[in-house]
C-alpha positions, 0 to 999 in steps of 0.5 A: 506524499507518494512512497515507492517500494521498488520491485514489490508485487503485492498479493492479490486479494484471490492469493490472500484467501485461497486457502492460504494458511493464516501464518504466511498470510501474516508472514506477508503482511510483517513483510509488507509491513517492514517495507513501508516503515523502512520507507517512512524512516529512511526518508523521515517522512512526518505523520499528516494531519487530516483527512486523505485519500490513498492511491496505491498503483502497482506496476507489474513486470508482467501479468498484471492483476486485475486493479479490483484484485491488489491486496492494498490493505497491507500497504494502509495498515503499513502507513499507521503510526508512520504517516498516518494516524488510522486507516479508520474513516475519520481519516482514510476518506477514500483508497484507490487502486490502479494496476499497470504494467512497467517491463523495466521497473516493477513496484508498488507506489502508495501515494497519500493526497491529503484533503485540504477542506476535510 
């Protein structure tokens, strides 16, 4: 299952904790948050069974971060109760994040591989 989040930008992790008050930083999260339920309701998307791995790619119209530097846990707490049950690791094996660059289309892509012998 891959969700797409057209024209986001996530924050980096140095944006989230450089002295940013707690109530924009949760401002962001609702944010964020909205975004990947409207996805998972638009396109219905049904809750998986199992163990996955996530792999969140961000492609930035331009200055691109650091992939170590992508605050992709917004993302993940945004799939709980929408496709995925928790993000503890009895079903979040593994989350990975990728950053590149794409002038014409910037956006977010979260993609859930589930793992088939987990």
């Amino acid at each position: 299952m891959k969700i797409i989040l057209e024209g986001e930008r996530p924050w980096s992790w140095n944006q989230m904790y450089a002295g940013v008050h707690w109530s924009k930083r949760k401002e962001e999260a609702d944010r964020v948050h909205d975004e990947v339920w409207l996805d998972c309701h638009v396109f219905k998307r049904e809750m998986i069974i199992g163990v996955v791995d996530i792999l969140v790619t961000a492609y930035f119209k331009n200055r691109p971060q650091d992939s170590d530097n992508i605050c992709s846990k917004l993302y993940i707490d945004g799939l709980i109760g929408n496709v995925i049950e928790d993000d503890t690791r009895e079903f979040v094996r593994r989350v990975s994040t990728q950053s590149e660059v794409d002038e014409e289309n910037p956006r977010v892509e979260i993609e859930i591989i589930v793992l088939e012998d987990e």
